[in-house]
C-alpha positions as CSV (number, residue, x, y, z in Angstrom):
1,X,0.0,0.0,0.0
2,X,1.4,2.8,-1.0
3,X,1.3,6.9,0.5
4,X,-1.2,7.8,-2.1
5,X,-3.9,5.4,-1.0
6,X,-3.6,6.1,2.6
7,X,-4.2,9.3,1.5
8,X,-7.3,8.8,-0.4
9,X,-8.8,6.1,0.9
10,X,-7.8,6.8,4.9
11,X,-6.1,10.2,6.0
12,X,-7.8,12.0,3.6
13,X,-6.1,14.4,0.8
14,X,-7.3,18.0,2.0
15,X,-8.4,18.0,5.8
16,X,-6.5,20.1,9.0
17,X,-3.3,18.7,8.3
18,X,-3.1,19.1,4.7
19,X,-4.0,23.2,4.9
20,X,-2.0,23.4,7.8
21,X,1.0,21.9,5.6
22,X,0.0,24.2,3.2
23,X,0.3,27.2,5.1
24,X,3.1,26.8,7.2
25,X,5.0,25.6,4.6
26,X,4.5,27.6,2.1
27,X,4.9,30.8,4.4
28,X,8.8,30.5,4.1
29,X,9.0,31.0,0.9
30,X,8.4,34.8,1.9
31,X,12.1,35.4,3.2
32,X,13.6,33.8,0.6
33,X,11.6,35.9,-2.2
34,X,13.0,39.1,0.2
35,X,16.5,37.6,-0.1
36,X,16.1,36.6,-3.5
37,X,15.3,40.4,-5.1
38,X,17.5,42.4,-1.9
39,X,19.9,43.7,-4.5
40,X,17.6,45.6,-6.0
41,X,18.2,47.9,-2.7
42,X,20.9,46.4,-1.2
43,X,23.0,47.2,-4.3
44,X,21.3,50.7,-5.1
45,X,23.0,52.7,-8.1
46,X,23.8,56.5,-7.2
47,X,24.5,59.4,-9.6
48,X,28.6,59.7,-8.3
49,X,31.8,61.8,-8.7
50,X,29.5,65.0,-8.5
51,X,29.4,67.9,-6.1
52,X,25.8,69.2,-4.8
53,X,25.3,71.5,-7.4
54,X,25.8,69.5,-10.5
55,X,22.8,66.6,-8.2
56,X,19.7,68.1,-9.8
57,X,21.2,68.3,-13.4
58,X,22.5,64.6,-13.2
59,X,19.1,63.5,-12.0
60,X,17.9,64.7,-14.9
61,X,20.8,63.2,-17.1
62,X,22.1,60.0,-15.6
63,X,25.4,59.7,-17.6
64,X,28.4,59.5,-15.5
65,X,31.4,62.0,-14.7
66,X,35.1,61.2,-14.2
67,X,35.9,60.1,-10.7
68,X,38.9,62.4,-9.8
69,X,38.0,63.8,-6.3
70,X,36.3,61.2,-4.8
71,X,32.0,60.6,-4.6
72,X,29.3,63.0,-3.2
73,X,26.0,60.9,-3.3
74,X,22.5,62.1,-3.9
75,X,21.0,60.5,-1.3
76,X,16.9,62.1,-1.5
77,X,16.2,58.5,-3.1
78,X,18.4,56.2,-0.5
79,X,20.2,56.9,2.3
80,X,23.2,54.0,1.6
81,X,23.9,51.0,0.2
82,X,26.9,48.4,-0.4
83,X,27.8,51.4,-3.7
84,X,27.7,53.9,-1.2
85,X,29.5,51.6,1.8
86,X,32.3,50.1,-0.5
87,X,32.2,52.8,-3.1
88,X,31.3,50.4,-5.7
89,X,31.4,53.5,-8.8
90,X,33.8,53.9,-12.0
91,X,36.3,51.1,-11.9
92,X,34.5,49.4,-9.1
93,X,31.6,49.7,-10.8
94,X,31.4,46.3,-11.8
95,X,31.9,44.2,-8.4
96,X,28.2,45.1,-7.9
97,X,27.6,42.8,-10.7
98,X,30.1,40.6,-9.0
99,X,28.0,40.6,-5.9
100,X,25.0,39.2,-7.8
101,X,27.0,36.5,-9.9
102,X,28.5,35.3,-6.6
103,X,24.5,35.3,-4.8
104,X,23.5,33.1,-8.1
105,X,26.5,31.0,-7.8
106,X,25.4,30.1,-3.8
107,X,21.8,29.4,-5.3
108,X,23.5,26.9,-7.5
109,X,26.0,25.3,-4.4
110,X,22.7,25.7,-2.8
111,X,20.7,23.5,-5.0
112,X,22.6,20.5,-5.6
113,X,24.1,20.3,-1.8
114,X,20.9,20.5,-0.2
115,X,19.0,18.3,-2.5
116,X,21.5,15.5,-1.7
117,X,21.2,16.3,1.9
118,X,17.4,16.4,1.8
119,X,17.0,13.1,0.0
120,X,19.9,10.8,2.3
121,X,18.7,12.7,5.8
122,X,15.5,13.7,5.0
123,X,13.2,16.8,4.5
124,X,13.0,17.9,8.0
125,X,16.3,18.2,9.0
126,X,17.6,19.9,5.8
127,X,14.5,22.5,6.4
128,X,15.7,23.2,9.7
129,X,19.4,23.2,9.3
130,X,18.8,26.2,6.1
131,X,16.5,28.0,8.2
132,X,19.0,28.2,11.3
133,X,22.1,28.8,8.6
134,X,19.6,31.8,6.8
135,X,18.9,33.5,9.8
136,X,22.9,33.7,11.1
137,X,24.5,35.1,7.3
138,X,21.3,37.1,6.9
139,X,22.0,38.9,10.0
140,X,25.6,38.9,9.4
141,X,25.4,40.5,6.7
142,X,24.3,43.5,7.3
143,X,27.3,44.4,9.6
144,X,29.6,42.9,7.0
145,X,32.5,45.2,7.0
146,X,34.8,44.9,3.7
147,X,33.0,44.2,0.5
148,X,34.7,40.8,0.6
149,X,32.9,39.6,3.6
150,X,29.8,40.7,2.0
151,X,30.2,38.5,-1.1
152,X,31.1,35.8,0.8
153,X,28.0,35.9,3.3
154,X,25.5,36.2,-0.1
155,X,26.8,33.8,-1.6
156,X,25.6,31.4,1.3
157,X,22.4,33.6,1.7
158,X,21.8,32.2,-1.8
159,X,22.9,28.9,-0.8
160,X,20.8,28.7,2.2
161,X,18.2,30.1,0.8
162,X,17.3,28.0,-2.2
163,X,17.8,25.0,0.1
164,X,15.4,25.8,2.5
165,X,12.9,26.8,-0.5
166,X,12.7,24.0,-2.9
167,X,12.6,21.1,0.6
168,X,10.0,23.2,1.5
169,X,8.1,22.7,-1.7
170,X,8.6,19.1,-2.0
171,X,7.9,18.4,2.0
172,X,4.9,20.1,1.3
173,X,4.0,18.2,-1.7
174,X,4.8,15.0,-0.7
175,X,2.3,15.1,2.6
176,X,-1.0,16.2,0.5
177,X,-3.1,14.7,-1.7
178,X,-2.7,14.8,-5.5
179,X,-5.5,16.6,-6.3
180,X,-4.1,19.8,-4.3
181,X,-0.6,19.5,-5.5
182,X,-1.2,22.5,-8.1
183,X,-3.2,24.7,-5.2
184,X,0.1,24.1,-3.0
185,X,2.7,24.6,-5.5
186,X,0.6,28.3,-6.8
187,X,0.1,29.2,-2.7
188,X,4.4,28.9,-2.6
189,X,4.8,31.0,-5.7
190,X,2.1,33.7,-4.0
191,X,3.9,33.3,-0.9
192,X,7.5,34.1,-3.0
193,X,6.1,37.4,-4.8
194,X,4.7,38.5,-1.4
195,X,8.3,38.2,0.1
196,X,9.0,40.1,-3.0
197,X,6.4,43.0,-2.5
198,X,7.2,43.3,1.0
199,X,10.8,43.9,0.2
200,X,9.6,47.0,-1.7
201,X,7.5,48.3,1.3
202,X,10.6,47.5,3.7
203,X,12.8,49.4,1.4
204,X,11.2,52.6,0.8
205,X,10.4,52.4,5.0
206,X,13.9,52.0,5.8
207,X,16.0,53.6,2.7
208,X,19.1,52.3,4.5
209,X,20.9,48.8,3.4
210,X,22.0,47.9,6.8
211,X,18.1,48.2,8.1
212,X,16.7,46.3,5.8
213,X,19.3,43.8,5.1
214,X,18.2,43.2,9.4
215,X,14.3,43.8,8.4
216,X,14.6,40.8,5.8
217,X,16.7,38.7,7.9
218,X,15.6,38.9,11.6
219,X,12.0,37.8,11.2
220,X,13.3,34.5,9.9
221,X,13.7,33.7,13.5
222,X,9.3,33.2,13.9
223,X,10.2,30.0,11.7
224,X,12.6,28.2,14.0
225,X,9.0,27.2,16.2
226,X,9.3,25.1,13.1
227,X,11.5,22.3,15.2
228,X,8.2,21.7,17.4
229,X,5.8,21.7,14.9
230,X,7.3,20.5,11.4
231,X,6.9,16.5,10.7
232,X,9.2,14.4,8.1
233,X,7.6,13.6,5.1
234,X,5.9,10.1,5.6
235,X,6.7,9.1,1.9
236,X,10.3,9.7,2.3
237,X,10.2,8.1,4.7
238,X,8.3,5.0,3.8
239,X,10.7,5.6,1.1
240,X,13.7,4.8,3.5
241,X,12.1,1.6,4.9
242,X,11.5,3.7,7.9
243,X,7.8,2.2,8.7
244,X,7.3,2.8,12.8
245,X,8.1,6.8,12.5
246,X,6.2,7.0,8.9
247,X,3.2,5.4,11.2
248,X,4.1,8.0,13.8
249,X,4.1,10.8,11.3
250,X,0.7,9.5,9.7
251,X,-1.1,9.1,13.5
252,X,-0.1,12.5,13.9
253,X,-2.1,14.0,10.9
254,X,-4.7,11.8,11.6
255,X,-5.2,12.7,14.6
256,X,-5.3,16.3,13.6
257,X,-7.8,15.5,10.8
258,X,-9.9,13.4,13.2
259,X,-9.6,10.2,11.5
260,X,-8.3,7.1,12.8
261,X,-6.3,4.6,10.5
262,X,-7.2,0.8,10.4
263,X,-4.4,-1.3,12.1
264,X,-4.6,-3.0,8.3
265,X,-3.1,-0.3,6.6
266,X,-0.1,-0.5,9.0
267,X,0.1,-4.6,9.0
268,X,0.2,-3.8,5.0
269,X,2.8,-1.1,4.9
270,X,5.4,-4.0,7.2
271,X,4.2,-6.2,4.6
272,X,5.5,-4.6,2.1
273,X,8.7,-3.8,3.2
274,X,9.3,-7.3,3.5
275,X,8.2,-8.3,0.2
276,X,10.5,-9.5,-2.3
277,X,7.8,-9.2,-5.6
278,X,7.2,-5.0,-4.3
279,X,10.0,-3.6,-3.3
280,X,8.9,-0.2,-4.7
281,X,9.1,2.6,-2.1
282,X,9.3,0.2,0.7
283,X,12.6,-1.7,-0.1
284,X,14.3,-2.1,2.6
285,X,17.7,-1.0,0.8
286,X,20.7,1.2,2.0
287,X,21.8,2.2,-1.4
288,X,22.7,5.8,-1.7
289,X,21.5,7.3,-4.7
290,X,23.2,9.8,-7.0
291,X,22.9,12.3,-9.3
292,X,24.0,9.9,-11.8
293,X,20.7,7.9,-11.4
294,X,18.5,11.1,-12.8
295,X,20.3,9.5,-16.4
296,X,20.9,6.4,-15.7
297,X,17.8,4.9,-18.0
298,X,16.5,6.2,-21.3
299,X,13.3,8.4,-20.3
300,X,14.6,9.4,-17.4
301,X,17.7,10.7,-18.8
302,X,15.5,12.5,-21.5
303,X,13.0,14.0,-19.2
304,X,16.1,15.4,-17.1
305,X,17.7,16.9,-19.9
306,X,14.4,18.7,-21.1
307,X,13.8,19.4,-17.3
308,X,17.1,21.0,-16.9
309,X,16.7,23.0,-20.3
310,X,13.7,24.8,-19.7
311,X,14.9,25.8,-16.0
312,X,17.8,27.1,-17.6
313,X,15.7,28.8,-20.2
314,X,13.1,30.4,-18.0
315,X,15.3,31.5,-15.2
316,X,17.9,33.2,-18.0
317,X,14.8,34.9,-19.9
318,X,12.8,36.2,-16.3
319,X,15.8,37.4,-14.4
320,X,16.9,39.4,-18.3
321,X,13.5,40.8,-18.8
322,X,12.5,41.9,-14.9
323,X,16.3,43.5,-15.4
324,X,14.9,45.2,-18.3
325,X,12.1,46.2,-16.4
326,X,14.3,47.6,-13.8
327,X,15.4,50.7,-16.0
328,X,11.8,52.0,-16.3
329,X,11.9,56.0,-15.5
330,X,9.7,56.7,-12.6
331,X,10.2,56.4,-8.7
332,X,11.8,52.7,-7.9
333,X,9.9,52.0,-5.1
334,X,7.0,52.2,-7.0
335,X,8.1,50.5,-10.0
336,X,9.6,47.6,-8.5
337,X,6.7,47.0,-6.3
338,X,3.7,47.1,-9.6
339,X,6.6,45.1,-11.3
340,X,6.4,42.5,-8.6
341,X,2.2,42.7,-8.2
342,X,2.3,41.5,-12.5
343,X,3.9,38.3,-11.2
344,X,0.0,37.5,-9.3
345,X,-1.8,37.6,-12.8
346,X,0.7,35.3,-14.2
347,X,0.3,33.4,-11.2
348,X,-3.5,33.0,-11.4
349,X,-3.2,32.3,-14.9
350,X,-1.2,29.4,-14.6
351,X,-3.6,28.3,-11.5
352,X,-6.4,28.1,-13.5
353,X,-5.1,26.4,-16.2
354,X,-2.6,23.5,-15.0
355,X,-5.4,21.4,-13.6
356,X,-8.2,22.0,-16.7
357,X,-5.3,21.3,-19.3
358,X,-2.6,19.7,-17.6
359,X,1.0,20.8,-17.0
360,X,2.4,20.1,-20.1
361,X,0.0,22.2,-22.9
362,X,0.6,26.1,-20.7
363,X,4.1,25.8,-20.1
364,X,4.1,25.1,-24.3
365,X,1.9,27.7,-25.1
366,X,3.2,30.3,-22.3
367,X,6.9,29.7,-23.6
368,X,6.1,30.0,-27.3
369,X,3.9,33.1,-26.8
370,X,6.9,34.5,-24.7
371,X,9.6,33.8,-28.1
372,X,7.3,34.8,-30.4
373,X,6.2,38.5,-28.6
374,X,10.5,39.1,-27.7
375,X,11.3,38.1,-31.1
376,X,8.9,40.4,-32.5
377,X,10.6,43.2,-31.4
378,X,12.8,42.8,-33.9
379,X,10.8,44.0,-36.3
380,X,9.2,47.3,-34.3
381,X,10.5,50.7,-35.2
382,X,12.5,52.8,-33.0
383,X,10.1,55.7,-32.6
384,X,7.0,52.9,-31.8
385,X,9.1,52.4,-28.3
386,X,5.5,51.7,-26.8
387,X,4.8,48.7,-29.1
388,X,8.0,47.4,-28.3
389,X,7.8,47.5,-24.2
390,X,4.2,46.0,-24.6
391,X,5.7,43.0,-26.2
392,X,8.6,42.7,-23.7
393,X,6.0,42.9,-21.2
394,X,4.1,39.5,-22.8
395,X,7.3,37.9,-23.1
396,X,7.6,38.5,-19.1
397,X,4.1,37.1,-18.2
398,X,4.2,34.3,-20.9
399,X,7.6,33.3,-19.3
400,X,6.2,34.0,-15.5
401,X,3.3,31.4,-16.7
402,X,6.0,28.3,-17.4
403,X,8.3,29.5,-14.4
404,X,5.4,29.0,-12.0
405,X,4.3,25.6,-13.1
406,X,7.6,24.1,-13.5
407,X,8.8,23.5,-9.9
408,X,5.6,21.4,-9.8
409,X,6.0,19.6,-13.1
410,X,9.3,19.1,-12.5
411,X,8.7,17.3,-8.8
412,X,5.9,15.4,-11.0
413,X,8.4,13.4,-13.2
414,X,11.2,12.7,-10.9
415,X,11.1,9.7,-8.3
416,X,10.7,10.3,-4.7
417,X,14.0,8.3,-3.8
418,X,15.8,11.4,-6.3
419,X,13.3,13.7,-5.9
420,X,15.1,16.5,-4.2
421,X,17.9,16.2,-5.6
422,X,16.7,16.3,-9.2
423,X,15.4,19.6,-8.4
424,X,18.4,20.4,-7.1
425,X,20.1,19.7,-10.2
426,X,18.2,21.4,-12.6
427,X,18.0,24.6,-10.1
428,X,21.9,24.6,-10.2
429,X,21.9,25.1,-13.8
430,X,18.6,27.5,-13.8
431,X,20.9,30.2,-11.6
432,X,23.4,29.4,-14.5
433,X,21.1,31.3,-16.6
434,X,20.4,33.7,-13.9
435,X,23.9,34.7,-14.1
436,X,24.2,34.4,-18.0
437,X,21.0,36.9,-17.9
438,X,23.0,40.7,-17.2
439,X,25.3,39.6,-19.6
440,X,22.8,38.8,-22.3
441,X,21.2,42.1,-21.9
442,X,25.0,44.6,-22.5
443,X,24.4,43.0,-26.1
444,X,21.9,45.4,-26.2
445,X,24.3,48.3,-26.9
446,X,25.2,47.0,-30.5
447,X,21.5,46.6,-30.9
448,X,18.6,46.9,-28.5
449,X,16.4,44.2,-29.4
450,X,19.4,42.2,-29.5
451,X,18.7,40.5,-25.5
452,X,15.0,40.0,-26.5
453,X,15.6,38.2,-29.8
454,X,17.8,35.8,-27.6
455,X,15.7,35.0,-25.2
456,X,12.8,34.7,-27.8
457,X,14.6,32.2,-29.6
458,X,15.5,30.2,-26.6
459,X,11.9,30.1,-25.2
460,X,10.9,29.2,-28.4
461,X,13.2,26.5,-28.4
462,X,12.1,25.2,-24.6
463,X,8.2,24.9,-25.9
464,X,9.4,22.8,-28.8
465,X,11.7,21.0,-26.1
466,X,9.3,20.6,-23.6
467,X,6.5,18.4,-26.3
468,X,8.9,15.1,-25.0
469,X,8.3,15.4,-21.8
470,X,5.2,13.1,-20.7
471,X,1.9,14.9,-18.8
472,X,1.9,14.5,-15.0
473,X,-1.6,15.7,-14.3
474,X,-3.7,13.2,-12.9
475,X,-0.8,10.8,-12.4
476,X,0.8,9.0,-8.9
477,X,3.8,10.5,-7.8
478,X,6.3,7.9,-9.0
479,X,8.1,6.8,-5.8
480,X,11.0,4.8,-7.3
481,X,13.4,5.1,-10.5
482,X,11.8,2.2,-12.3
483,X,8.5,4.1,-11.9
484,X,9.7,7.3,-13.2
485,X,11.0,5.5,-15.9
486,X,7.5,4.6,-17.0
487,X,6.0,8.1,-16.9
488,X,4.2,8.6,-20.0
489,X,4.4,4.6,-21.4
C-alpha cells in the first residue's frame, strides 16, 4: 500500500493537516523571495563623482562623470547602500555585478548540496538546518565590513536560501493529496512574490541597506517554532524503509484531521517492506543514490535533460527581462513594487489552467507566446518604443506562466527516492542562466532588441523541447526510478 492510498482512501487528501502543511510551509517561501530580489536595494546605483550643485542636473541626465576627487552621493532617493558603503562606482563599478553573480553561484551550491542532503537525511532536518544557517548570514550581513565579507556571506544567503525553499516545496507536496498539489505549488509561488512585495515596502520604509538587510533577515527567527511543529515527510520516509516513524508521522495527521487509521493499513505497509515481488518505495535498501541515477535509464535521462533546459531557459529569460524592467523612469519604489504585483496575474493564470489542461500544454503555449512576442521586437521601429515595451511585457508574463508551473512539473516526473535532488540539479543550472541573464542584456548596446531576440529564440526553443516530456496531471507521484521510468508509457 502505497502513501497515495492512505491518503485517499484513509487520511484523507485535504483536511487540517493538509491546509496546515499548506500554510506553514508555504509561508517560508516569503524570506527567501526578500533575499532573492535584496539587491535591488541592497545594491542601489547612485549618480557619483559629483558635487551638490551639479545633483539636480544629473538626476535629470544619468550619464556618468570622471571620478577624480572622490563621490558625493545624492542620497533624497536612499540613504546607503553596499555602492555607497564600498564605493562600488567607475572602476568598481562592476563588483556590484560581482556581488549578484557570486548570490546566483550560492543558489547553484545551494541547489545540488541541499537536494543530496534532503533526499539521504530527510526533509526535516535539511528544512531546519537552512532555516538556522539563513537567519545567522542574513543577519551577518548587514554588519559585514569589507566588501569581501559581504560576497562571501551572499553567496551562502543564496545557498541557504534555495535549500530551504525547494525542501519546502517538496515536503509540502509530498504530505498532500494529488488533487491539491497545483493549489500548493501556486500558494508557494504567492507566498514568494509576497516576500517580494514586502521587500519594496521595507525598502522605501527604511532607505538604508543595513536596516533592511536586518528587516529581511531577523523575522526569519518566527520559523525556528518550526523544530516543534514540522513533521518528516511520511513518503520519504516510507521511502527509506523507515515504517514505525512513517506510522508516527501519519497518526499524527490523523489525529489532527480526526480520522483514525485501520491497524490493516499498517500490517500492509510491514508487509511490504518485507516483500521481495514490491520492493517499490518500501525496499528495505541502504543504497545511496546519486545524481548519476537522474540519467541512468532512457526516459529518465531524457526528461532530465528537457527538465534541466527549460529551468535554464526560463530563469535566464525572467531574471533578463525583470532587469529590463528595472530601467523604467519613474520612482523605484513604485516601480519595483507594480513590477512584482504582475507576477500575481501570471500566477493565477497558470492556476487556473494546469489542472483543466494539464501541466504540459501552458508551459508550451506560455513559452512559445513569450519567443514569439520578444522576437517580434525585432521588427518594431524605433520611434514605436511603446509597441515594443508591450511586447517585452508578454514575453515576461508568458515566461512567468511556465516559471510558476515548472517547480511542480518538475517534482511530477522525478522519483521520490531522487526527488530532491533532481530539483536540485536542474535549479543549479537555472541560476546558470540567472547569471548568464545581465550579460545577455549589455548586447543590447550593438542593438537593442538584441537580449530580446535571444531570449525569444531560446523560449521558443524550450516549448518545442518541452512536447517530450510526458503529462503528469492526474498521475501517482512515482516513488521509485523504475516508476519514473515509466512516466508517459
Amino acid at each position: 500500500m502505497d502513501y497515495d492510498t492512505i491518503l485517499s482512501d484513509y487520511l484523507g487528501e485535504y483536511g487540517r493537516y493538509q491546509k496546515l502543511t499548506i500554510f506553514c510551509l508555504a509561508a517560508l517561501a516569503m524570506p527567501v523571495g526578500m533575499q532573492t530580489m535584496a539587491m535591488a536595494f541592497l545594491g542601489a546605483r547612485y549618480s557619483d563623482n559629483v558635487t551638490a550643485g551639479d545633483l539636480d542636473s544629473l538626476a535629470r541626465n544619468r550619464s556618468k562623470l570622471q571620478c577624480t576627487d572622490g563621490w558625493v552621493y545624492d542620497k533624497r532617493l536612499y540613504s546607503s547602500s553596499v555602492v555607497t558603503e564600498f564605493d562600488l562606482v567607475c572602476d568598481r563599478a562592476w563588483l556590484r555585478e560581482l556581488a549578484q553573480a557570486m548570490y546566483m553561484l550560492g543558489v547553484s551550491f545551494g541547489a545540488i548540496i541541499s537536494g543530496a542532503l534532503s533526499d539521504r537525511f530527510g526533509r526535516r532536518r535539511t528544512l531546519l538546518g537552512c532555516l538556522v544557517l539563513l537567519l545567522i548570514f542574513g543577519v551577518a550581513t548587514a554588519f559585514a565590513s569589507h566588501y569581501v565579507i559581504f560576497v562571501v556571506l551572499r553567496f551562502f544567503i543564496g545557498a541557504f536560501g534555495v535549500g530551504l525553499y525547494y525542501v519546502t516545496f517538496v515536503l509540502g507536496m509530498e504530505g498532500i493529496g494529488q488533487s491539491k498539489r497545483t493549489m500548493f505549488g501556486m500558494v508557494v509561488t504567492l507566498f514568494l512574490v509576497a516576500g517580494y512585495i514586502m521587500l519594496g515596502v521595507l525598502a522605501y520604509l527604511t532607505r538604508d541597506w543595513m536596516k533592511l538587510q536586518l528587516a529581511i533577515s531577523v523575522p526569519v527567527t518566527v520559523f525556528l517554532t518550526y523544530y516543534w511543529i514540522a513533521f518528516e515527510s511520511p513518503r520519504w520516509l516510507l521511502a527509506n524503509g523507515r515504517t514505525e516513524e512513517a506510522r508516527e508521522v501519519i497518526d499524527r495527521a490523523a489525529k489532527i484531521n480526526g480520522v483514525e487509521i485501520p491497524e490493516k493499513v499498517y500490517e500492509l505497509m510491514n508487509e511490504n517492506l518485507h516483500s521481495n515481488e514490491d520492493v517499490g518505495c518500501y525496499e528495505k535498501t541502504q543504497r545511496v543514490y546519486t545524481v548519476l541515477d537522474l540519467v541512468r535509464t532512457p526516459n529518465m535521462r531524457k526528461n532530465t535533460f528537457v527538465v534541466a533546459f527549460s529551468w535554464f531557459v526560463c530563469t535566464a529569460a525572467y531574471y533578463g527581462l525583470s532587469i529590463g524592467a528595472a530601467e523604467l523612469p519613474g520612482d523605484p519604489y513604485l516601480n519595483y513594487i507594480l513590477s512584482s504585483c504582475t507576477e500575481i496575474i501570471a500566477i493565477l493564470v497558470a492556476w487556473a489552467t494546469m489542472d483543466r489542461w494539464g501541466r504540459k500544454p501552458p508551459v508550451i503555449a506560455s513559452l512559445i507566446l513569450a519567443g514569439l512576442s520578444c522576437g517580434a521586437t525585432a521588427g518594431v521601429p524605433k520611434d514605436l518604443w511603446m509597441v515594443s515595451t508591450g511586447l517585452a511585457m508578454v514575453g515576461r508574463f508568458g515566461v512567468s506562466v511556465a516559471f510558476d508551473i515548472l517547480p511542480l512539473y518538475s517534482a511530477e516526473i522525478f522519483p521520490t527516492v531522487v526527488r530532491n535532488m533532481g530539483i536540485g540539479a536542474v535549479s543549479m543550472l537555472a541560476r546558470a542562466g540567472g547569471i548568464l541573464a545581465p550579460f545577455v542584456g549589455l548586447m543590447g548596446k550593438s542593438w537593442a532588441p538584441l537580449p530580446l531576440v535571444i531570449f525569444g529564440i531560446m523560449c521558443f526553443l524550450d516549448g518545442v523541447a518541452i512536447l517530450a516530456v510526458p503529462e503528469t496531471l492526474g498521475v501517482p507521484l512515482p516513488d521509485t526510478l523504475e516508476e519514473a521510468e515509466n512516466i508517459g508509457r
